[in-house]
C-alpha positions in Angstrom: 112.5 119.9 84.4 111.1 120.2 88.0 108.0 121.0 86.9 107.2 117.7 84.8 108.7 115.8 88.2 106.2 117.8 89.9 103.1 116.9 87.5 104.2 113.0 87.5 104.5 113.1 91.3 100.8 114.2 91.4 99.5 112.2 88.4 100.8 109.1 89.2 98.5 108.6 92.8 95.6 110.7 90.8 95.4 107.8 88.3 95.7 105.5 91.3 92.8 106.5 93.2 90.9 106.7 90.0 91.3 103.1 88.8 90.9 101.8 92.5 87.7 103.8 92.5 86.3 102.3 89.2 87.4 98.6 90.1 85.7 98.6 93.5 82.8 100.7 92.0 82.3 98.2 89.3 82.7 95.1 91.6 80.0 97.0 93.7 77.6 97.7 91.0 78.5 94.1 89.7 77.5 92.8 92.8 74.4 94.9 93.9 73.1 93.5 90.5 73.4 89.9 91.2 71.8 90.8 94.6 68.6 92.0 93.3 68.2 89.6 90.6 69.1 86.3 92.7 69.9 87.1 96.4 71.8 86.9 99.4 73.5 83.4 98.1 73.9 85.0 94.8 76.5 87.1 96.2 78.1 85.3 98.3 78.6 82.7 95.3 79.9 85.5 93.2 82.1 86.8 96.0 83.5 83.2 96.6 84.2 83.0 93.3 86.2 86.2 93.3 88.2 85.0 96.5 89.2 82.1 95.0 89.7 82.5 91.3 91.7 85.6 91.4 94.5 83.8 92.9 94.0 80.5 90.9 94.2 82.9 87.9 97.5 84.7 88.6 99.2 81.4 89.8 98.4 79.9 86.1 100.0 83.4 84.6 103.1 83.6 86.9 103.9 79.4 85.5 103.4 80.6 81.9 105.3 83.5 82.3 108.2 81.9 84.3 108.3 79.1 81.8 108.4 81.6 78.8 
């Protein structure tokens, strides 16, 4: 039984640094992509965008889900 805490306790931040890695990696990518297709404004758009829409986004979720 210790052992499978033991391989959850290190699986657990494994899988975290992994899926931070592939979101920031794919924002980067995603991003370095617009840059050399449009530009400098291109990215800061897109970046805007991000700042402002991810928020938006959860606030509509959390209403449906609280009203649900």
């Amino acid at each position: 039984m210790n052992e499978n805490k033991v391989g959850m306790a290190l699986l657990f931040p494994v899988l975290a640094i992994i899926s931070i890695v592939a979101c920031a990696g794919g924002i980067g990518i995603g991003l370095l992509l617009i840059y050399t297709n449009i530009g400098e404004w291109g990215v800061v758009i897109a970046g805007s965008v991000i700042v402002v829409g991810v928020p938006i986004v959860a606030a509509v979720l959390q209403k449906r889900l609280e009203t649900s």
